[in-house]
N, C-alpha and C positions, 0 to 999 in steps of 0.2 A: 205433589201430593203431600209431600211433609211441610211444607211450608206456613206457616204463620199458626204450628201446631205447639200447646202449651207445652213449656218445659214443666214436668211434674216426679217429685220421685216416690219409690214406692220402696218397702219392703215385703220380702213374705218369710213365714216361719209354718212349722208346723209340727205335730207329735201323732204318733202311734201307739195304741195302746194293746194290747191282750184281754178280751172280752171275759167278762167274770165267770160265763159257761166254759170257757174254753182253759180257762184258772183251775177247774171244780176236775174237769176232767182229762188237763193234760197237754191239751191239743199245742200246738205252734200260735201264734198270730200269722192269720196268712191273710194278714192286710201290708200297703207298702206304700209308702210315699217317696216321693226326691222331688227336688224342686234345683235350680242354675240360673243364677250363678250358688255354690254351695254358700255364699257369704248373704245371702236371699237381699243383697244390696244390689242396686241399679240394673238398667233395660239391655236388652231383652229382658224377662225373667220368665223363668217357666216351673209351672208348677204342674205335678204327675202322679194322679193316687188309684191306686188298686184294689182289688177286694177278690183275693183267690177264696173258690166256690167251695163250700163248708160240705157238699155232698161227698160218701164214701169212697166215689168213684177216681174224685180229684182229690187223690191223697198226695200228690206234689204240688198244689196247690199255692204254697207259700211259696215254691218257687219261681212260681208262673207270673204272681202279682209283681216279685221282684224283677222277673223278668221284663212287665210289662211297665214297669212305669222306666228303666235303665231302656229301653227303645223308645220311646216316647219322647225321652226327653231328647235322644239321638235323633229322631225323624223330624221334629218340630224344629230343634237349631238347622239343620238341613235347609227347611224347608222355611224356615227365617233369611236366611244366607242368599238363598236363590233368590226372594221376594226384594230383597236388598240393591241385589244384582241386575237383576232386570226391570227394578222399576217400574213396575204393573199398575194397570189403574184397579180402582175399587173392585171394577167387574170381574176384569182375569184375575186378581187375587183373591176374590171369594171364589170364582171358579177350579182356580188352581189347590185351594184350601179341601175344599169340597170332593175334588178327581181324584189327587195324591195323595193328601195324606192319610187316609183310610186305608187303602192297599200296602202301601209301603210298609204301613205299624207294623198290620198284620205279620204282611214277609217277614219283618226282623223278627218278631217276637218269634214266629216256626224256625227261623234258625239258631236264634238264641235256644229255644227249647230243643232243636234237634242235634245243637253240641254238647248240650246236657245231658242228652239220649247216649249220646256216644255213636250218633248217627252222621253222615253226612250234612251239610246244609242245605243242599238243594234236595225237594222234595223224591224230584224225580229216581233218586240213586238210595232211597231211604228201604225199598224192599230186598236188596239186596246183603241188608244188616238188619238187627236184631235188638230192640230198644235196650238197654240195662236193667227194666226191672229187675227188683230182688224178690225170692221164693215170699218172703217176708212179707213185702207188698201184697205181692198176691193173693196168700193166705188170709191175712185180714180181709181183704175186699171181699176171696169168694166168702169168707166165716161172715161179714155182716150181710153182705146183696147176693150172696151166690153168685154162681159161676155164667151166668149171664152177664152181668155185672165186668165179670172181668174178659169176656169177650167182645164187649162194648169197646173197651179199652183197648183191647187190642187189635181193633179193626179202626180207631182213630186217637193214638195215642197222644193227641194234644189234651186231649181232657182231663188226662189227670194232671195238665198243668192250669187249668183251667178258672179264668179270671177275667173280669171287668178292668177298661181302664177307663181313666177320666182325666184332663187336662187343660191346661188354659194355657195359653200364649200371651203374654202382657210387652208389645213396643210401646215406642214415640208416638205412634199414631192410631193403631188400628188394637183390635182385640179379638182372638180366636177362641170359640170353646168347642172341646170336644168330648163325643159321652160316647162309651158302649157300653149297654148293662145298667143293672141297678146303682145306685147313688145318688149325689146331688150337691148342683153347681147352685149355687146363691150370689146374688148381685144385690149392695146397701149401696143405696145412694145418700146425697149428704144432709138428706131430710132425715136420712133414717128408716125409708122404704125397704123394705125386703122384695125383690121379684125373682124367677127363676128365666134366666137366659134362652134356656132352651126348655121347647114343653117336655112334656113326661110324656116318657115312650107305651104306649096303647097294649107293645106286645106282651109290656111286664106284668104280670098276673101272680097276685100270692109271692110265692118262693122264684118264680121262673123268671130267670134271667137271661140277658143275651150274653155272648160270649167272645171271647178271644178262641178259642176252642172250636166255634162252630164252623160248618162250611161255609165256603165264603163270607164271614164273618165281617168283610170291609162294606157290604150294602147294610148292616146292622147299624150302622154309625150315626150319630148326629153331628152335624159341625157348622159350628154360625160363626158368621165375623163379623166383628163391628167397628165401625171408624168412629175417630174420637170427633164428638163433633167441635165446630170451629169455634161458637157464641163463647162459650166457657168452661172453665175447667170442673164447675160444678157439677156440668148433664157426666161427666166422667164418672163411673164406678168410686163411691169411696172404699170399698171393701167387695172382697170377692172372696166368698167358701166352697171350699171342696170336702166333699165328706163320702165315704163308704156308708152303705145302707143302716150300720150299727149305728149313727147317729139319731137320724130322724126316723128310724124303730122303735126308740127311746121316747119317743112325743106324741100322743095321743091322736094329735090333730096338727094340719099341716102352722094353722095359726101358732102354736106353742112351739112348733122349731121356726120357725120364722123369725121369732123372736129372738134369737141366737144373734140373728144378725147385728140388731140393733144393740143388746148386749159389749159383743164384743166391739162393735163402735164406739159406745163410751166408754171401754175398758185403756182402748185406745189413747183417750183422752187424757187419762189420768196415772197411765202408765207409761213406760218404755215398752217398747216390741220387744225387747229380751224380758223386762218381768213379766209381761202377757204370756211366753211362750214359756217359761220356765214355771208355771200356775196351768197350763196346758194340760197335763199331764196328771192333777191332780182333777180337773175339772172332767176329763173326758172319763176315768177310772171310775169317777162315781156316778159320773150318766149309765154308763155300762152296769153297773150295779144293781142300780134305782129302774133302771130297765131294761135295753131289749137282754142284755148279757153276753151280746157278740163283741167282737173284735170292733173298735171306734177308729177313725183316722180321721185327721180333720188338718186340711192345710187352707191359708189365710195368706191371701194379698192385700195389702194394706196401701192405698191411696195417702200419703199426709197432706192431711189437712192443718189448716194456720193456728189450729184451737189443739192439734194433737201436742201430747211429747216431746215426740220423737221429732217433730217439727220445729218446736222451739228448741232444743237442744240442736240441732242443726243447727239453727240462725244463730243460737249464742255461738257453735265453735267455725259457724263459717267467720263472725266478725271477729272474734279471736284469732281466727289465721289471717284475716284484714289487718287487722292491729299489728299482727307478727310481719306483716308484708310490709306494711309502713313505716314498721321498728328498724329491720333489716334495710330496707331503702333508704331511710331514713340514715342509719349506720352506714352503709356506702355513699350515700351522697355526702356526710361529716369526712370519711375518709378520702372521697376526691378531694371536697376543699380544702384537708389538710396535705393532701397532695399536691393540689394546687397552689397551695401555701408555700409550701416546699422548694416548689417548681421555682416558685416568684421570687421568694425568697435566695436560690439559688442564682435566678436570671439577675438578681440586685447584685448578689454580691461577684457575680461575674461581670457587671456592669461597675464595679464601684472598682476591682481589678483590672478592667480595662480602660479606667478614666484615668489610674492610679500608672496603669503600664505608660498610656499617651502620654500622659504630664512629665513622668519622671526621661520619655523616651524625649518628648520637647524639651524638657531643660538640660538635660545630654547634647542632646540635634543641638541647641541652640547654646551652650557651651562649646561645644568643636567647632561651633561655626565661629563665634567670637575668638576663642582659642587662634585657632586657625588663621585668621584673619588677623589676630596681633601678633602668629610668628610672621606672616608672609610680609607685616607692616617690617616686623624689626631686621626683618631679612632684607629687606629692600633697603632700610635706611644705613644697614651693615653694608649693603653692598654700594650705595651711592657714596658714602665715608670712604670707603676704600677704592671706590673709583678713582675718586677724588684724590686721595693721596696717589694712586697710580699716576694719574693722571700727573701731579705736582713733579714728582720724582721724574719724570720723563723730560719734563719742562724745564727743570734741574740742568738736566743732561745735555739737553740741547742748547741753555744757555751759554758763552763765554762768563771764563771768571776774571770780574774786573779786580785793578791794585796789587797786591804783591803778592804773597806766596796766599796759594790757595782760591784767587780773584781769577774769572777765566778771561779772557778776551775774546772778543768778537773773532770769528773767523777770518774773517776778511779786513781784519786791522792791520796796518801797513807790520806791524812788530811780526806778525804771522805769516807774511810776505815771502816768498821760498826763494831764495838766490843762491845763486849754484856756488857748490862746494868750492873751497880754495886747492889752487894746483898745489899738489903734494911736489916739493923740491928733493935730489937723490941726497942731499943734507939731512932732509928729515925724516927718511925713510928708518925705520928701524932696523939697527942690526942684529941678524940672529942671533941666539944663545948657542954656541956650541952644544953638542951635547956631552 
């Protein structure tokens, strides 16, 4: 279902103002808006406006729109979250749109208003306490409507919190609008068309409105949803308003608020969404003025388009961060290759140290080998010389000496010849020495 759906971005903004009868005399603004994400940048976004009932009876009023658009925005992210989850075709999600979230608003907003009572949250256990009104309250209500007036109240005291809400859902793909009660959703497309989403409800007559207040208040609802279609991003919503009835009470004719739309489409163009909204606030103060004199609220989803602002400042600081991407990459890829450098640089000179270590270790190796090799030569020739004299000297020895003194003679020369001793005679015998 989400597949081959444009990527599109949107903002919304919006202001509240205090109606110039309600200036004259006092009153609160009991109108409310909120919209999420609070930065009114990217999808979901959801936008939530109220309009608590200006009748005596709904003299909490202002707290009831507050309450109603702070549940609204809680039941729709819900109900965004499940739709996420489960993956529903078009059908069960307009069904599912249509069953829940009517019921649910309701629920939260009666317990939001019933912890405000000082009541339990569940309905059921609510007669057994006693709302908080103050003497004060009261007194004013019976002093303008009598005391009828304040028996109304106290036989359904949601009324005096008593309020319209209105809402939009803005995904990726699909679009939700939701009304109870008087105001008005506006859809500009990118011709500049104004239409309204949802018809106008039959029951609203004059002043009378439906309610958050009423019984069973969740069959009062309207809720459409629409998928984005696939051809283009054009048939897409440029612009979507939400406004409380103090808007288009202010214009004679539906043609002259109609024209709002288109307005602020060019306004679009020529502006920032924050100058737009910050000029808000002065435009809606003099609508209020110049006419109905009620409370104004006016909140704006903004579709960009290629011709807006807000658009081209995008594309300048998206290519700005390109630029910054390519800077940055650009910087680490300089820093590898001078890492890389480094590396190499290192690998050389650990190569130039080990050509340096080989060489010096070769001429060493090949010194002790030479070395080596001329002690074993001179050793050998020391010990052949010396043999050699050994050898002569033995030869020596074994010789006879010939001729006279110191000449040897043959062993076996007759001179050498052993003839036995001569007989000793008692003549020649020596005579002792006495002692």
């Amino acid at each position: 279902m989400k597949e081959n759906m444009p990527q599109l971005k949107w903002r919304c903004i919006g202001e509240s103002v205090k109606g110039a009868s309600h200036v004259r005399s006092g009153l609160p603004n009991q109108d409310a808006i909120r919209w999420f994400p609070e930065s009114g940048i990217g999808l979901p976004l959801i936008l939530a406006v109220s309009d608590g009932h200006g009748s005596a009876k709904s003299f909490r009023s202002d707290r009831g729109s507050r309450f109603a658009v702070e549940t609204a925005i809680k039941v729709i992210q819900e109900f965004f979250l499940s739709s996420q989850s489960s993956d529903l075709n078009f059908s069960a999600l307009k069904d599912a749109a249509q069953r829940l979230l009517p019921p649910r608003l309701v629920n939260e907003w009666r317990k939001a208003v019933n912890k405000d009572l000082g009541l339990s949250e569940n309905d059921e256990e609510k007669s057994t306490n006693k709302p908080n009104f103050t003497d004060e309250e009261k007194q004013i209500l019976v002093h303008k409507d009598g005391e009828a007036a304040w028996q109304a109240v106290e036989n359904n005291y949601f009324l005096a919190y008593g309020a319209t809400v209105l809402a939009v859902l803005v995904t990726d793909f699909f679009i939700v609008y939701i009304q109870l009660g008087d105001g008005d959703i506006l859809e500009v497309d990118s011709k500049g068309n104004t239409t309204r989403p949802l018809d106008r409800d039959p029951n609203l007559i004059a002043n009378e409105t439906t309610s958050l207040c009423m019984n069973k208040a969740w069959n009062e609802f309207q809720v459409h949803i629409k998928l984005y279609p696939q051809s283009t991003p054009k048939e897409i919503p440029a612009l979507i308003l939400v406004s409380t009835d103090g808007y288009s009470n202010s214009f004679s004719t539906d043609e002259g608020f109609f024209k709002i739309g288109q307005d602020y489409r060019q306004m679009f163009k020529s502006n920032l969404t924050e100058e737009v909204r910050q000029k808000l606030e002065g435009f809606l103060q003099e609508t209020s003025e110049k006419g109905s004199g009620d409370d104004i609220t006016l909140g704006m989803i903004k579709r960009l388009e290629e011709d807006d602002r807000d658009y081209l400042t995008d594309r300048l600081e998206d290519l700005d961060r390109q630029v910054t991407v390519v800077k940055e990459s650009s910087m680490r890829q300089q820093k590898d290759i001078s890492g890389i450098e480094s590396k190499v640089n290192d690998l050389k000179q650990q190569q130039y140290t080990t050509k340096k270590a080989v060489y010096w270790g070769f001429i060493w190796g090949f010194s002790l080998i030479i070395g080596t090799f001329l002690v074993s030569n001179a050793f050998s020739i020391y010990l052949f010389f010396r043999l050699n004299k050994v050898e002569t000297m033995l030869n020596e020895l074994k010789e006879p000496k010939s001729g006279g003194k110191g000449q040897s003679q043959p062993l076996n020369s007759p001179s050498n010849t052993s003839s036995p001793p001569p007989e000793t005679t008692p003549s020649q015998v020596p005579t002792p020495i006495p002692p």
